[in-house]
C-alpha positions in Angstrom: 0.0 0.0 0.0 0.9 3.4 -0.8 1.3 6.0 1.9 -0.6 8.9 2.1 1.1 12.2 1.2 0.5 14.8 3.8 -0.6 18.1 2.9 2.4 20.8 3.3 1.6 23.3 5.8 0.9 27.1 4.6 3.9 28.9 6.3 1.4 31.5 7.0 -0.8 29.3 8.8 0.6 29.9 12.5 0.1 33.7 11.7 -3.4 33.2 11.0 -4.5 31.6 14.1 -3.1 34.3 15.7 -4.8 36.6 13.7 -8.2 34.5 14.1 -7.7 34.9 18.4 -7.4 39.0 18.1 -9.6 40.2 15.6 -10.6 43.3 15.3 -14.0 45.1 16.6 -14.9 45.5 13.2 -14.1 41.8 12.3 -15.7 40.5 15.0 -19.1 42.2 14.4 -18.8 41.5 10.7 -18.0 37.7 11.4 -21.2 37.5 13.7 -22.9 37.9 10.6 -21.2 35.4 8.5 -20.2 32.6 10.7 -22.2 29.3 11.0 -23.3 29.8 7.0 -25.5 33.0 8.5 -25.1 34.7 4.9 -27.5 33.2 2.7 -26.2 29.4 3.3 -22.5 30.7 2.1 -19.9 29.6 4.1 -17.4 32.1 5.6 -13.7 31.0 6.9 -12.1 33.9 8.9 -8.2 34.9 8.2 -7.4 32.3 5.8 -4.0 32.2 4.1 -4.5 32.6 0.4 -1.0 32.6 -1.4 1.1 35.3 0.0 -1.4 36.8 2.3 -3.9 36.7 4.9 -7.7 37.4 4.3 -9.8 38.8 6.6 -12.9 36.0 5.4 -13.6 33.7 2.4 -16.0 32.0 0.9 -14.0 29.0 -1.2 -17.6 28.3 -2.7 -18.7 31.4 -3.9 -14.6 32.5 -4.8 -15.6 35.8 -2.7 -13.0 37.7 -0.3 -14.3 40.2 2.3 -11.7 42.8 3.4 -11.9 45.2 6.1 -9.6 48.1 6.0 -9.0 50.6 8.9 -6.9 53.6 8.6 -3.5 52.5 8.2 -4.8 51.2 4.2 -5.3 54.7 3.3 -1.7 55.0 2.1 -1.3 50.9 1.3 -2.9 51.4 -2.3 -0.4 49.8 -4.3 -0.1 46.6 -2.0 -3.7 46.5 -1.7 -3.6 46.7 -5.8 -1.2 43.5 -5.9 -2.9 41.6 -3.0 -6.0 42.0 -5.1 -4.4 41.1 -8.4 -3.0 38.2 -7.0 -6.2 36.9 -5.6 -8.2 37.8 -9.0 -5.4 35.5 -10.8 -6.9 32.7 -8.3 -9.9 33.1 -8.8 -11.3 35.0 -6.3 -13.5 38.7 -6.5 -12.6 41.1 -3.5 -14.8 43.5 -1.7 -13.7 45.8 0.2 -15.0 48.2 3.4 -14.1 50.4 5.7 -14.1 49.5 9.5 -16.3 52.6 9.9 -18.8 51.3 7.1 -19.2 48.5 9.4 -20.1 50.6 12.7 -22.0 53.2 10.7 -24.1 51.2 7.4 -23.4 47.5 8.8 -26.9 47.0 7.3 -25.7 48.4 3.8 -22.9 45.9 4.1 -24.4 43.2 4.8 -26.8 43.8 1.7 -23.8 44.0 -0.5 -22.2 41.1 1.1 -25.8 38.9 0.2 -26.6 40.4 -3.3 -22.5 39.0 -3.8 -23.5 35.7 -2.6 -27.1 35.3 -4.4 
């Protein structure tokens, strides 16, 4: 009998189980809205490693990513350009709020978020 070959871990994979523990306000509220298959049936994974980087949640199903930006992404343009191109090459559409959107329109959001998964 052959043996099975193991699955290589991501090397970003300890990073994102840190990042899972300390989310942020506006991650946390967003993910009580997504978690448990909440949106529409659509299940959501929270800081998953995707190639090079971290996403705040995924759907693998639907190819959606969901990023929340706070302030320090007002000047991160250009790697928020690649990180998008990169995930677009596998496959995957991004949207994209502001942590504030998520405090002030979190109904708004959410309608976004479900007319993306429908």
């Amino acid at each position: 009998m052959g043996e099975l070959a193991m699955k290589p871990r991501h090397p970003l994979r300890n990073r994102a189980s840190e990042l899972r523990n300390t989310l942020t306000d506006a991650e946390h509220r967003l993910w009580h809205h997504l978690r448990n298959s909440r949106m529409e049936g659509v299940k959501f994974r929270r800081q998953q490693p995707i190639e090079n980087y971290i996403v705040d949640f995924v759907s693998f199903d639907k190819r959606l990513v969901i990023e929340l930006d706070g302030g320090q992404h007002a000047e991160a343009g250009h790697s928020d350009r690649q990180r998008d191109a990169c995930l677009a090459t596998n496959g995957f559409s991004v949207l994209r709020f502001w942590n504030n959107e998520i405090f002030e329109n979190l109904e708004g959001v959410l309608e976004i978020i479900r007319q993306r998964c429908l």
